[in-house]
LUMRO-279994 format. One record per atom (N, C-alpha, C, O): residue number from 1; residue in one letter; atom name; y negated, z negated, x negated. Coordinates in steps of 0.02 Angstrom, whole numbers, padded with zeros to 5 digits. Example, Ala and Ser with C-alpha at 12.3 -4.5 7.8 and 13.67 -1.06 7.14 Angstrom:
    i  aa  at      c2      c3      c1
    1   A   N   00284  -00390  -00660
    1   A  CA   00225  -00390  -00615
    1   A   C   00165  -00390  -00660
    1   A   O   00166  -00423  -00712
    2   S   N   00112  -00354  -00642
    2   S  CA   00053  -00357  -00684
    2   S   C  -00002  -00394  -00645
    2   S   O  -00057  -00402  -00670
END
This chain:
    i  aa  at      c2      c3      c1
    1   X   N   00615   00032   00266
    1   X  CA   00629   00099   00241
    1   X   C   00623   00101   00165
    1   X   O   00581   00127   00129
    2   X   N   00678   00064   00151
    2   X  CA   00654   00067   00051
    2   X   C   00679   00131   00030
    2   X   O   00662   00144  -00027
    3   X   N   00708   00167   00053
    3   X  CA   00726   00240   00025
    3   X   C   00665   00295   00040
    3   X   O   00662   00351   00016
    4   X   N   00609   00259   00095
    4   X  CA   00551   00299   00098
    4   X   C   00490   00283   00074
    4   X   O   00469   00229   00093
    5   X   N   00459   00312   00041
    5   X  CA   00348   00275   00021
    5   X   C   00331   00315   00071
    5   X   O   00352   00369   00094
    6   X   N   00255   00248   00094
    6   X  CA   00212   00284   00151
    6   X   C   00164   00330   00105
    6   X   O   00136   00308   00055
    7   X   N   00158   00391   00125
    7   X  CA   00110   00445   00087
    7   X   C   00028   00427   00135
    7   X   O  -00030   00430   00114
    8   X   N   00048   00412   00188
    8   X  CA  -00032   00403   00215
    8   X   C  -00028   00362   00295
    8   X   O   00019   00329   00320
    9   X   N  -00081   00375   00315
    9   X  CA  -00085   00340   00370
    9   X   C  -00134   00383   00416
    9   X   O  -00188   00401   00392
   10   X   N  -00116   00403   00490
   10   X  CA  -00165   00443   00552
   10   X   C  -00217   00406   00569
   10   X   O  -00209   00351   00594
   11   X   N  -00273   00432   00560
   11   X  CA  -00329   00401   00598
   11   X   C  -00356   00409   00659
   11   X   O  -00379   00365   00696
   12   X   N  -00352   00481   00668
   12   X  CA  -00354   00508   00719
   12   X   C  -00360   00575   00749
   12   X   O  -00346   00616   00705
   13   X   N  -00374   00602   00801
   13   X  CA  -00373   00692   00806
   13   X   C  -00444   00710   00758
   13   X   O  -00495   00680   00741
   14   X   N  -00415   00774   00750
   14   X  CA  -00488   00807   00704
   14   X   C  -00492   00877   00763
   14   X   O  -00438   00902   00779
   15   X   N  -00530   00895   00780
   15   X  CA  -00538   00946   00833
   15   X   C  -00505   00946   00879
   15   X   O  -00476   00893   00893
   16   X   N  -00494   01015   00929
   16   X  CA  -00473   01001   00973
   16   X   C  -00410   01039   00970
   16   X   O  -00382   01055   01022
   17   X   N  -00391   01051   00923
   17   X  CA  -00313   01131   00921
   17   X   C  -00249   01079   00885
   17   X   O  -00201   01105   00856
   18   X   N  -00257   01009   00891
   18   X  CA  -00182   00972   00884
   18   X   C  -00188   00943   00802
   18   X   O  -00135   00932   00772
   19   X   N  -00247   00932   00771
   19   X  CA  -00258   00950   00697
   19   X   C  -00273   00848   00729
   19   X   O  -00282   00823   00785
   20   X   N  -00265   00810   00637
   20   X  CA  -00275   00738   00638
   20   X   C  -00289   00744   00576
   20   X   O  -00270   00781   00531
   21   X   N  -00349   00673   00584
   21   X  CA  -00376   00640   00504
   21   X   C  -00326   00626   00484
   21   X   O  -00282   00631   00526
   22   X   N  -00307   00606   00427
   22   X  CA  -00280   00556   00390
   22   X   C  -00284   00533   00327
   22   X   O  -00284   00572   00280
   23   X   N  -00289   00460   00317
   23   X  CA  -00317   00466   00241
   23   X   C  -00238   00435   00200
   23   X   O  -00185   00408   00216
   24   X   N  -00265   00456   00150
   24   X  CA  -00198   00492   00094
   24   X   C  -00176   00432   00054
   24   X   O  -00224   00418   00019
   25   X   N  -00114   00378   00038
   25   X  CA  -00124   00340   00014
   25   X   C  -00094   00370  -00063
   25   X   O  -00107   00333  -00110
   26   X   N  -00058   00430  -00079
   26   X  CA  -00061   00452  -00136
   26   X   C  -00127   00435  -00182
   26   X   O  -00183   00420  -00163
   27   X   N  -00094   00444  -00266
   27   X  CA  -00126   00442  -00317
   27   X   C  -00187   00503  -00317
   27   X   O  -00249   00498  -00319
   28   X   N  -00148   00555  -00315
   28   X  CA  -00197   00620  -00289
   28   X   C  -00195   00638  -00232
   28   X   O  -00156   00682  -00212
   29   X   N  -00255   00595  -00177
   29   X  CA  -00245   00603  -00119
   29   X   C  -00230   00678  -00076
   29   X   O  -00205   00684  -00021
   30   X   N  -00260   00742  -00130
   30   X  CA  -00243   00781  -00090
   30   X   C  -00156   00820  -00103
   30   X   O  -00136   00874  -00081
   31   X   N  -00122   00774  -00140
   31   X  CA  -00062   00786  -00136
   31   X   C  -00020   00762  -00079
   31   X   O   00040   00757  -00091
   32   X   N  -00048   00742   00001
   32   X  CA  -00009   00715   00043
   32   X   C   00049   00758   00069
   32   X   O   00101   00734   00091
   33   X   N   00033   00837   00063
   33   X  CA   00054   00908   00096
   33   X   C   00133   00939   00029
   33   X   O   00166   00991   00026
   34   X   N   00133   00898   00003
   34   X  CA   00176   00917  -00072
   34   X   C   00254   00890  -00053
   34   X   O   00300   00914  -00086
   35   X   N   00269   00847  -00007
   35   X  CA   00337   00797  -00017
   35   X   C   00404   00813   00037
   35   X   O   00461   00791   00045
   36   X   N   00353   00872   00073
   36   X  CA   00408   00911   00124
   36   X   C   00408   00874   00178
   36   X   O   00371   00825   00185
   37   X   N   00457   00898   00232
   37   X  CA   00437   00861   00290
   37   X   C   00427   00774   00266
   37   X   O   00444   00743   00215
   38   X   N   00386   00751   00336
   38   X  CA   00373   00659   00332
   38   X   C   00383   00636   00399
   38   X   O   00364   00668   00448
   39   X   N   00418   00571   00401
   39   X  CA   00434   00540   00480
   39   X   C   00380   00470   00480
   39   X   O   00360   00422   00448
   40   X   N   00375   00505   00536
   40   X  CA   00305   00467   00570
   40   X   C   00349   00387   00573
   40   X   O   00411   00382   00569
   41   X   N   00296   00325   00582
   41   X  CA   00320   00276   00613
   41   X   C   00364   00272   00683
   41   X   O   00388   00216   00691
   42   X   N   00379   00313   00729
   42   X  CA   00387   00339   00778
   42   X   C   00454   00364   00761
   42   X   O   00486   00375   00812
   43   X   N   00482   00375   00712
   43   X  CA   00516   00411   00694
   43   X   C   00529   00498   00702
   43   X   O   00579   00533   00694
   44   X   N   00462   00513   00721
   44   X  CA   00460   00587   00700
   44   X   C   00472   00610   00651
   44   X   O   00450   00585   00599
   45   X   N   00509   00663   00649
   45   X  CA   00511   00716   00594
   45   X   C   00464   00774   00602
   45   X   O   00473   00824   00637
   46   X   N   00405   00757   00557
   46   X  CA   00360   00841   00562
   46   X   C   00367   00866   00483
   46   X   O   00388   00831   00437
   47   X   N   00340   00948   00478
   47   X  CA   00315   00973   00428
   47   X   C   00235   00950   00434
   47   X   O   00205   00932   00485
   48   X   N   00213   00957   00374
   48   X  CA   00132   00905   00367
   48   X   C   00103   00983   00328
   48   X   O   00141   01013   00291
   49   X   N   00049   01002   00339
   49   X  CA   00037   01061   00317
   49   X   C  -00064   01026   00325
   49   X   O  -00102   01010   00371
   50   X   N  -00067   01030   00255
   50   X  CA  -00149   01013   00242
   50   X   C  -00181   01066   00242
   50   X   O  -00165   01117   00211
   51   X   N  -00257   01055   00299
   51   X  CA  -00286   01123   00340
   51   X   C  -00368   01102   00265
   51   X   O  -00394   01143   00229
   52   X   N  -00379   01053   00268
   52   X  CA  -00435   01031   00219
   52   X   C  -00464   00963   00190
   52   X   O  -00456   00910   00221
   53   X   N  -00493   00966   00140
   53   X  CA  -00531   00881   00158
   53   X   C  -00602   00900   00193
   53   X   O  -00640   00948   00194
   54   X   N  -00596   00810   00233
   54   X  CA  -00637   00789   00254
   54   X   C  -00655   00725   00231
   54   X   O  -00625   00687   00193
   55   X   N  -00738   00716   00275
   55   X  CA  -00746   00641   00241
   55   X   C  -00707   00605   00270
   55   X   O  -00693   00606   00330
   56   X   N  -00685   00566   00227
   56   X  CA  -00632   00499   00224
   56   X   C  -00554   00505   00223
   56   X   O  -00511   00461   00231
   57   X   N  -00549   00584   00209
   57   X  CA  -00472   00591   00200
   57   X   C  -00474   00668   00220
   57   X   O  -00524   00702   00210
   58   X   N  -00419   00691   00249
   58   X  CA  -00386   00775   00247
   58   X   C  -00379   00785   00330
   58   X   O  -00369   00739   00370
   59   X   N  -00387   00845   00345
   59   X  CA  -00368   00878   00435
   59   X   C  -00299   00885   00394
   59   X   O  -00289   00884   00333
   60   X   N  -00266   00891   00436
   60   X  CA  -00186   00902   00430
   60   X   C  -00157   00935   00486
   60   X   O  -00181   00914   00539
   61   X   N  -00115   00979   00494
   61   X  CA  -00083   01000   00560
   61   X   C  -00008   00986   00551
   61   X   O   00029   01017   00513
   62   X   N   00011   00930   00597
   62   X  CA   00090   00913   00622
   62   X   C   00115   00956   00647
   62   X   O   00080   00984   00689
   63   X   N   00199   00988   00635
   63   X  CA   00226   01029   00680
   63   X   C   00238   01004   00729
   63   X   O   00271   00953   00722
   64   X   N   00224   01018   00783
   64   X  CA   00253   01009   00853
   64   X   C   00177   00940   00868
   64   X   O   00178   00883   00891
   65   X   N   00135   00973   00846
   65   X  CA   00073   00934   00884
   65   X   C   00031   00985   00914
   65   X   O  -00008   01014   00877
   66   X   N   00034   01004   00997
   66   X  CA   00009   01049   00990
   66   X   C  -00083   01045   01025
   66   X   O  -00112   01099   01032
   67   X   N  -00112   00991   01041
   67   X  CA  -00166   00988   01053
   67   X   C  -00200   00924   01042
   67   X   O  -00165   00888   01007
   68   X   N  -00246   00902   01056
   68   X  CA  -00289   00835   01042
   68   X   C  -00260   00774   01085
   68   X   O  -00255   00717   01060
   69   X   N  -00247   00784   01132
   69   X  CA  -00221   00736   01163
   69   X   C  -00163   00707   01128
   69   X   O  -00162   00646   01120
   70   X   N  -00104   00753   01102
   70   X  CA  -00043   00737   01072
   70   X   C  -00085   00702   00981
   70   X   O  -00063   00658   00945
   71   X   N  -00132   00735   00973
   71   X  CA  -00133   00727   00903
   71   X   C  -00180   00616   00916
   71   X   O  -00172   00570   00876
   72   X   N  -00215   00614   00975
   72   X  CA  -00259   00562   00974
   72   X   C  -00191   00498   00994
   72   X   O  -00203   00437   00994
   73   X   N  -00128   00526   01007
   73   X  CA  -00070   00487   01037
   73   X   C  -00042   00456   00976
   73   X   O  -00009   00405   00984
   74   X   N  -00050   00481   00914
   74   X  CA  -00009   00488   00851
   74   X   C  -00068   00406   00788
   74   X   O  -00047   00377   00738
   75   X   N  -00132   00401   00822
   75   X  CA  -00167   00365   00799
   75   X   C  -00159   00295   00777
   75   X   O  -00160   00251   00820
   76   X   N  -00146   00271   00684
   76   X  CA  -00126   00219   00691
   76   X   C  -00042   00252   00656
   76   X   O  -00013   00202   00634
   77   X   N   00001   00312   00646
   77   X  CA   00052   00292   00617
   77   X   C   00065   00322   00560
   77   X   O   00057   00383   00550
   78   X   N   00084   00287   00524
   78   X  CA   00101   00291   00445
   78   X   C   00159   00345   00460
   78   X   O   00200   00344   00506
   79   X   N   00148   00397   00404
   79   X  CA   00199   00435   00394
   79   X   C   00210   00436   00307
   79   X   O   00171   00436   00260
   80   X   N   00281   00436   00311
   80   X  CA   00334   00432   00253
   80   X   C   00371   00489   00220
   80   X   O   00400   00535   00249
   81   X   N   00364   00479   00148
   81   X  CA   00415   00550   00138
   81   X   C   00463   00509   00086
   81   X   O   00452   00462   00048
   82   X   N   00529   00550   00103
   82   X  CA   00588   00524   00055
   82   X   C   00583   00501   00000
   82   X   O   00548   00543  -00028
   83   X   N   00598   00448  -00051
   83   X  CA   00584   00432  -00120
   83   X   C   00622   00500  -00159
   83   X   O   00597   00526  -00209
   84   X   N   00668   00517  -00136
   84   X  CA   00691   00596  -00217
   84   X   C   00658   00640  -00183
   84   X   O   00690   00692  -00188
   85   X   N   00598   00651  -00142
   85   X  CA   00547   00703  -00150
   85   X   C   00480   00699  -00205
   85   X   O   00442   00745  -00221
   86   X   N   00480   00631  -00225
   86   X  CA   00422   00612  -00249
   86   X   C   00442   00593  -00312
   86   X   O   00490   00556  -00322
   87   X   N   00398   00624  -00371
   87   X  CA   00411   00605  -00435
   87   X   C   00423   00544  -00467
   87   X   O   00409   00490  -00440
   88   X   N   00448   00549  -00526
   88   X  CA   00468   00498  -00557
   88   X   C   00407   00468  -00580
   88   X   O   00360   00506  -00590
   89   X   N   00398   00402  -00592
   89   X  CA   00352   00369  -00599
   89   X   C   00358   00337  -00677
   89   X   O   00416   00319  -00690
   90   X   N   00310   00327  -00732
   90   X  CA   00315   00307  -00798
   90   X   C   00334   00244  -00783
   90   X   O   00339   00226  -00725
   91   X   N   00348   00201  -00841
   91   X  CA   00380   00135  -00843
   91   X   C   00320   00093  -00833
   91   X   O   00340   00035  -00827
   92   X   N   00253   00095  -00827
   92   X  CA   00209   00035  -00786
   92   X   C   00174   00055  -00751
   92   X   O   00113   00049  -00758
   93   X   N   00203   00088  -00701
   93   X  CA   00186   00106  -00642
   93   X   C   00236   00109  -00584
   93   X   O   00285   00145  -00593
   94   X   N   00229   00073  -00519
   94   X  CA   00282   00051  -00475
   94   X   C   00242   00081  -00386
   94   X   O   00184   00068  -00369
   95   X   N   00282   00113  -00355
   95   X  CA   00264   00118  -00288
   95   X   C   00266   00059  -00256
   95   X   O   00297   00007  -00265
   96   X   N   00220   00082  -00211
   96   X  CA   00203  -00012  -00179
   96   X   C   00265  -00047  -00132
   96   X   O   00279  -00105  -00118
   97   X   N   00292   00012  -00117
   97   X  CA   00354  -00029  -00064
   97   X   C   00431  -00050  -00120
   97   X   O   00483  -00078  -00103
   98   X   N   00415  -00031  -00173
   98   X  CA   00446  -00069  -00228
   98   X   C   00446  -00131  -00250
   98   X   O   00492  -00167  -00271
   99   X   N   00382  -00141  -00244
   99   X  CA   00333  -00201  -00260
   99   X   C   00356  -00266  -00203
   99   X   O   00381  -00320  -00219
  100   X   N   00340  -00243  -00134
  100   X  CA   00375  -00292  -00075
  100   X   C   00439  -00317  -00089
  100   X   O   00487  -00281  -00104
  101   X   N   00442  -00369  -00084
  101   X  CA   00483  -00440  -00080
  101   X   C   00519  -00462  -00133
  101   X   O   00573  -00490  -00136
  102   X   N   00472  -00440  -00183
  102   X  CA   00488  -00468  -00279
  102   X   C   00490  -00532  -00241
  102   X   O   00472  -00539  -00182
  103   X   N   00519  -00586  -00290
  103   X  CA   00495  -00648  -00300
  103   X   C   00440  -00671  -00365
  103   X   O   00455  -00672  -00425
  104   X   N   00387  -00686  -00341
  104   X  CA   00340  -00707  -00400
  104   X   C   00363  -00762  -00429
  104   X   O   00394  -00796  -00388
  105   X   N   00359  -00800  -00511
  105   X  CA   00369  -00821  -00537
  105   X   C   00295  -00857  -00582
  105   X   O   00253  -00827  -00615
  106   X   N   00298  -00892  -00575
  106   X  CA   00231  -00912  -00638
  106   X   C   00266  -00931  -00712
  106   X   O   00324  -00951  -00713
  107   X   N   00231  -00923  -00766
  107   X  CA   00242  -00914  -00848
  107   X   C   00268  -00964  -00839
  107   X   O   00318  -00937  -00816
  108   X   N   00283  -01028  -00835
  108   X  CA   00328  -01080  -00843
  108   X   C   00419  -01087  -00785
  108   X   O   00453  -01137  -00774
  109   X   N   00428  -01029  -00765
  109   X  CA   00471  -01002  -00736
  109   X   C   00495  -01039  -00655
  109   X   O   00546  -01029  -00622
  110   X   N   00439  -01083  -00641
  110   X  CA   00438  -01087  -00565
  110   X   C   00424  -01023  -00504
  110   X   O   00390  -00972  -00504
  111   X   N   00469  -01056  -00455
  111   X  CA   00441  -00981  -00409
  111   X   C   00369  -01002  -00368
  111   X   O   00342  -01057  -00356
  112   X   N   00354  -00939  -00353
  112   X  CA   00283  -00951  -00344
  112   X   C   00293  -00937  -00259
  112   X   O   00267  -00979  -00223
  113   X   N   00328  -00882  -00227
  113   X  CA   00328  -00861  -00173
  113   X   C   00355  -00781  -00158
  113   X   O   00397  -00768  -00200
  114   X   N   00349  -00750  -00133
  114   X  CA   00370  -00670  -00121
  114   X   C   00321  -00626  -00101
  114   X   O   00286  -00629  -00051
  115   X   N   00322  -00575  -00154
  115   X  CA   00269  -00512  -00130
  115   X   C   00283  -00494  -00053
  115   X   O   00336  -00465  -00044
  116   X   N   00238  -00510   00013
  116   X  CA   00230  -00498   00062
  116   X   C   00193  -00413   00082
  116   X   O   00217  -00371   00119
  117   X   N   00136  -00410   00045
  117   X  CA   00099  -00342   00045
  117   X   C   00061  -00306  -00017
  117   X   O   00043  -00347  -00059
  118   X   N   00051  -00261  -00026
  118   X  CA   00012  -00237  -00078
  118   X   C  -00069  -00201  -00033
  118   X   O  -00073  -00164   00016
  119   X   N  -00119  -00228  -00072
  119   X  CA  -00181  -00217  -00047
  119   X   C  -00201  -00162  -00080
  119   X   O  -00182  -00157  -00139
  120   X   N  -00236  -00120  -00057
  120   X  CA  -00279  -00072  -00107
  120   X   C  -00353  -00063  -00066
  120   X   O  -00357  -00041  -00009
  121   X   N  -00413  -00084  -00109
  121   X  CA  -00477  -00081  -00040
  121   X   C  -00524  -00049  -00086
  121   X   O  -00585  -00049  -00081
  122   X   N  -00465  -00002  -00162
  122   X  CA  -00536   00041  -00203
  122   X   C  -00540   00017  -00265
  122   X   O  -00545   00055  -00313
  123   X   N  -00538  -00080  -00275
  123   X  CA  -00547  -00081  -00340
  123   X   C  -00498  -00107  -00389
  123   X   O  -00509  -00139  -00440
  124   X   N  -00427  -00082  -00354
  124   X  CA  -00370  -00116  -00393
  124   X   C  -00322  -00142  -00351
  124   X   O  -00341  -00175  -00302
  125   X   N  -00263  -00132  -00360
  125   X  CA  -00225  -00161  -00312
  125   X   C  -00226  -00225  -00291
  125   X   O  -00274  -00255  -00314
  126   X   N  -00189  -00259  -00253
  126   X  CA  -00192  -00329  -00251
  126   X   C  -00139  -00366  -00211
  126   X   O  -00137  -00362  -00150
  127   X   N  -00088  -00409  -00251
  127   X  CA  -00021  -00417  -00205
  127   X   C  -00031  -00477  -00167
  127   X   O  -00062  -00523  -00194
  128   X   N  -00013  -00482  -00118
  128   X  CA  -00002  -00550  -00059
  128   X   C   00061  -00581  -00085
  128   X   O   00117  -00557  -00094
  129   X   N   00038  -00635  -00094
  129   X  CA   00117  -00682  -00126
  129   X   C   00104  -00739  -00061
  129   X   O   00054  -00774  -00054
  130   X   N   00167  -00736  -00013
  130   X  CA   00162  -00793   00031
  130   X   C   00194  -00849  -00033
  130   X   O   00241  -00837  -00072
  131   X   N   00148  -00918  -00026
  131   X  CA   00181  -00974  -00054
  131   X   C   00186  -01020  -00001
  131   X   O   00137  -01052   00016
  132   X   N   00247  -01028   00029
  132   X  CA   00256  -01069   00104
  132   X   C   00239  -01013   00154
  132   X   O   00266  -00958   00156
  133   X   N   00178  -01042   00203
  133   X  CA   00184  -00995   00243
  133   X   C   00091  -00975   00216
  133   X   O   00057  -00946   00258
  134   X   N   00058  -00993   00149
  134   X  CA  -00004  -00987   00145
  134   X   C  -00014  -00908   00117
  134   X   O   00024  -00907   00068
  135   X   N  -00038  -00857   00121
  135   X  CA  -00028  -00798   00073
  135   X   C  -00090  -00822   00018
  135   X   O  -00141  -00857   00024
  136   X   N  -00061  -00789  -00034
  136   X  CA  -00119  -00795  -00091
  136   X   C  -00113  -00718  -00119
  136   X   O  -00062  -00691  -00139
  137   X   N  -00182  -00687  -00116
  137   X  CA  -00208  -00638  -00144
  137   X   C  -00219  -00641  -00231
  137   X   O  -00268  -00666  -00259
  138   X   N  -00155  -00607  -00266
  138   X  CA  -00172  -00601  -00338
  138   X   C  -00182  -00533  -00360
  138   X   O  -00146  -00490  -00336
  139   X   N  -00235  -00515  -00410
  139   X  CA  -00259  -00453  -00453
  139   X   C  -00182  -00435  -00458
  139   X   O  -00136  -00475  -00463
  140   X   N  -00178  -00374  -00456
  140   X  CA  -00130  -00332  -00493
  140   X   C  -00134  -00293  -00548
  140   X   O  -00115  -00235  -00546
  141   X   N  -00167  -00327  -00618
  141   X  CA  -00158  -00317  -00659
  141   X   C  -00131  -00334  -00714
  141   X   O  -00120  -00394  -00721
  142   X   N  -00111  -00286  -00770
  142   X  CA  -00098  -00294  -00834
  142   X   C  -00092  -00387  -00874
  142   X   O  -00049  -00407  -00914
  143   X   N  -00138  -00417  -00851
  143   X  CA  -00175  -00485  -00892
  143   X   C  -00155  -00531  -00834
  143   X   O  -00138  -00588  -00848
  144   X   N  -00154  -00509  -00758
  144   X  CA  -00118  -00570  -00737
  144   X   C  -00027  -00567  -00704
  144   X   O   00005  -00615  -00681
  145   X   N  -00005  -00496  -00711
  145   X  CA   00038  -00471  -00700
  145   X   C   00091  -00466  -00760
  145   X   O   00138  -00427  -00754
  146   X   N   00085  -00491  -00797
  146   X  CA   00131  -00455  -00855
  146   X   C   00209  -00416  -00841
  146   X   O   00235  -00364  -00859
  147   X   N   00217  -00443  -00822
  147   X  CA   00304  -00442  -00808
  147   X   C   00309  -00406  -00747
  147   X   O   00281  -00420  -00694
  148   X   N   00347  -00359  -00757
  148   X  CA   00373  -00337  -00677
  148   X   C   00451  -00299  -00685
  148   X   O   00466  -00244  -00710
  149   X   N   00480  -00334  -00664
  149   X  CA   00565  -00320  -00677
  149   X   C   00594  -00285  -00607
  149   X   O   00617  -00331  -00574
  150   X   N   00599  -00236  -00581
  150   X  CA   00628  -00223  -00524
  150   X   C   00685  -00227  -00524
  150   X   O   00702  -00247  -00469
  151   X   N   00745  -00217  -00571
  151   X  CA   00811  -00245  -00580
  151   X   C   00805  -00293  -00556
  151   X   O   00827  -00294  -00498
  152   X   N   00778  -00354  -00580
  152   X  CA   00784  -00446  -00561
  152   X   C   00761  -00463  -00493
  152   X   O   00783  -00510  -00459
  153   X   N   00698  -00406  -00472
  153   X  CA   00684  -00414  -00414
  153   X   C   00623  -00460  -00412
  153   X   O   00599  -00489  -00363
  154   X   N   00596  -00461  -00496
  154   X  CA   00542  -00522  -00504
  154   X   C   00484  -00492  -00520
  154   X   O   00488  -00431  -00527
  155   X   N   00411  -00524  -00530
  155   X  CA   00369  -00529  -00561
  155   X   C   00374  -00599  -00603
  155   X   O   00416  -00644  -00603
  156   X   N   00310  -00587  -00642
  156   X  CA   00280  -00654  -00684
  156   X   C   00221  -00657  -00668
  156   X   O   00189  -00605  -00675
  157   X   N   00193  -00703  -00648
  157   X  CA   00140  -00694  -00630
  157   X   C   00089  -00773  -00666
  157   X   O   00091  -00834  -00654
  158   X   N   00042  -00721  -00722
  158   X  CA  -00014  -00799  -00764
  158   X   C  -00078  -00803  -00719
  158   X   O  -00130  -00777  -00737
  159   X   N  -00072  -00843  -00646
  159   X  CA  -00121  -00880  -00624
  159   X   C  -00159  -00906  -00661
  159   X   O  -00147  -00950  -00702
  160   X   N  -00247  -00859  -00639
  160   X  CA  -00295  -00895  -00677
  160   X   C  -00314  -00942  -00631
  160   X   O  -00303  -00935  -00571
  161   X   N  -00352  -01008  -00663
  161   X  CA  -00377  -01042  -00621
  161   X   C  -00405  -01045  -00583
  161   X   O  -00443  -00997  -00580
  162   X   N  -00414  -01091  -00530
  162   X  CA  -00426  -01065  -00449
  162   X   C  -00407  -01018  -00416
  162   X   O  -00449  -01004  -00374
  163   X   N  -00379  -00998  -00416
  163   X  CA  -00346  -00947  -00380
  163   X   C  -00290  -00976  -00327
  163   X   O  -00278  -00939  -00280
  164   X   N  -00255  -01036  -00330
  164   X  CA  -00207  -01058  -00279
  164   X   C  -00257  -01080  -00253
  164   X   O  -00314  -01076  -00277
  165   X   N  -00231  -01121  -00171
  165   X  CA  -00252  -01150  -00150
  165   X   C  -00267  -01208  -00153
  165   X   O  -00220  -01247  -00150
  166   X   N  -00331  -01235  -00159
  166   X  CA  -00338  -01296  -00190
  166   X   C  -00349  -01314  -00253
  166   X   O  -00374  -01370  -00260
  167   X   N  -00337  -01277  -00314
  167   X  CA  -00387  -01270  -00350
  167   X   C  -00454  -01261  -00358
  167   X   O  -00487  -01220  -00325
  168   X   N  -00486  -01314  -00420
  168   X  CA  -00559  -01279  -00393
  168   X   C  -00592  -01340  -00346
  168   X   O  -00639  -01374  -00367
  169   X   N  -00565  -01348  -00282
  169   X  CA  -00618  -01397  -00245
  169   X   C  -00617  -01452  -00246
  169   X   O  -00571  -01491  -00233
  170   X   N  -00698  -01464  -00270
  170   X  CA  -00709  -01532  -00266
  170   X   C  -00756  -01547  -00223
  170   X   O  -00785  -01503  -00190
  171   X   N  -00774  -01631  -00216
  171   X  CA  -00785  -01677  -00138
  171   X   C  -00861  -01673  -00166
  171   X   O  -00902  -01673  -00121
  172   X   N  -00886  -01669  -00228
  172   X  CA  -00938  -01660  -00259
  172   X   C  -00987  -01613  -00245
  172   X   O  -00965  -01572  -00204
  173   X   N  -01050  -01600  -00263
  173   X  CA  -01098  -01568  -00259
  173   X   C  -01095  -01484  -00298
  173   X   O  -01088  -01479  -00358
  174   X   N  -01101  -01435  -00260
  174   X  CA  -01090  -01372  -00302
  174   X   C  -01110  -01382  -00371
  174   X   O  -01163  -01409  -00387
  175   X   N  -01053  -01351  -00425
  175   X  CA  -01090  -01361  -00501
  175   X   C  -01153  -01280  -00501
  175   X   O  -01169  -01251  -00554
  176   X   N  -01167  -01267  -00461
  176   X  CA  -01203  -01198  -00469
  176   X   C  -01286  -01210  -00454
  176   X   O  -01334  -01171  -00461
  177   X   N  -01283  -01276  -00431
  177   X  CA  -01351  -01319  -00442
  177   X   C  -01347  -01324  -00340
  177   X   O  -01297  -01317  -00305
  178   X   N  -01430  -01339  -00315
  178   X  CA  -01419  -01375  -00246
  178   X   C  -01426  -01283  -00214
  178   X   O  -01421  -01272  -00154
END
């Protein structure tokens, strides 16, 4: 769905009147309720109407969810809203399903592999570059990211050391003492 970003993801029912958690993968999480209707993984089409926050994300009420049972059925799917509902984004800053299936490049212009996923667990993004079939987890930042061309369809990516696989280990004794 590259014409859609996931705005969040269902966790599960919140009471018993058809209402569900969900936590918000927006910038301002409580902007999930802003992008007009969103289609579920399922391919539902609901209106998303935010009832409050809660801990670990927002109650939300789906149209056409009308009790707990329907809302605990829904657990587990990402819902999407159109990309021309959602603002324009400054020039170094990229939605994550933008980001999926760059080809990475390292500073000496070898390919490295293809953005598989984008991580977010709080302290920074973090892209999955499969190299073969191994994924390697790189920072998504500024200092190891420089380059990001969505025209070309590339990154650049300055691998610090150790960070591939196989860097780094040796048959030797930890240098961090015994």
């Amino acid at each position: 769905m590259k014409d859609h970003v996931c705005l969040g993801a269902i966790m599960g029912s919140y009471g018993v009147r058809g209402e569900v958690r969900v936590k918000s993968f927006c910038a301002d999480p409580s902007a999930i309720g802003d992008y007009g209707p969103v289609i579920l993984d399922n391919g539902t089409v609901a209106k998303l109407t935010v009832i409050r926050p809660i801990k670990g994300g927002y109650a939300v009420r789906l149209a056409g969810v009308p009790h707990k049972e329907a809302a605990d059925a829904l657990r587990g799917q990402k819902f999407w809203a159109h990309r021309d509902a959602l603002p324009a984004l400054p020039d170094d800053e990229f939605y994550h399903t933008d980001l999926i299936g760059l080809t990475a490049f390292d500073t000496g212009g070898e390919t490295l592999g293809r953005i598989h996923a984008v991580h977010d667990h709080g302290a920074g993004d973090i892209l999955e570059v499969r190299i073969g079939s191994t994924p390697v987890l790189i920072p998504f930042t500024r200092a190891i990211v420089p380059t990001v061309d969505l025209t070309a369809g590339r990154v650049i990516v300055d691998l610090p050391y150790g960070l591939m696989p196989g860097e780094g280990d040796s048959d030797g004794p930890d240098e961090r003492g015994p």
